[in-house]
N, C-alpha and C positions, 0 to 999 in steps of 0.2 A: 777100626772095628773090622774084624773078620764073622763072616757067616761060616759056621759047622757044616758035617756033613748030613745034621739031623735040623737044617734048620732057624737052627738058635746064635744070636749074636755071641762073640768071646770078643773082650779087649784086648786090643796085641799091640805093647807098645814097638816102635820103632824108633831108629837113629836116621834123621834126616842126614842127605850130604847136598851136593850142588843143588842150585838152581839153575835148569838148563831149558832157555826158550819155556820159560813160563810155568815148567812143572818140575817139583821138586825129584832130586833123587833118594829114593830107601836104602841107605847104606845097612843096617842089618836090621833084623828083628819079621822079616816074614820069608817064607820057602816056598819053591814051584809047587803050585798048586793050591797056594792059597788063595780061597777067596776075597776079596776087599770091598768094601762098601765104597762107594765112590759117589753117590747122590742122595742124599738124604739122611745123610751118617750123625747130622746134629741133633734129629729126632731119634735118635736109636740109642739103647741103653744095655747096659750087658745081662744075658739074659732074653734077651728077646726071642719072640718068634717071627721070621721075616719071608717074607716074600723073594726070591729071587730071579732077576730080568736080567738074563746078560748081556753085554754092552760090545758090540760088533767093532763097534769104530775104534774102543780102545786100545782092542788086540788086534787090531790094524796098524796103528800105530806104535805100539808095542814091537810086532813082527816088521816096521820097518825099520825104527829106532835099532833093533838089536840088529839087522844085516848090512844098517850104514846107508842104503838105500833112503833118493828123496822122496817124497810122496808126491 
């Protein structure tokens, strides 16, 4: 599930690829800059209007992940 820029939940399917140390990779179906629901996505339905909190440690992780750098 992706959150819009007004808000509102959109279903956006993806193609999973590896699993690497725990967390899947998105081989297609989302673009920079999309939002993703990441905690609490089993209670969310398309359509929605959602609250969004964004999540520091992931794009920590994220920005290390892609420079190769360990944490």
């Amino acid at each position: 599930m992706l959150v819009g820029a007004d808000g509102i939940t959109i279903a956006q399917p993806v193609e999973l690829g590896a699993l690497i140390e725990g967390r899947w990779v998105i081989s297609t179906g989302l673009k920079p800059g999309d939002r993703v629901i990441v905690e609490g996505w089993q209670k969310v339905r398309p359509g929605q209007k959602v609250q969004v909190r964004n999540k520091t440690d992931a794009a920590t992780d994220v920005a290390s992940a892609s420079t190769g750098s360990e944490p």
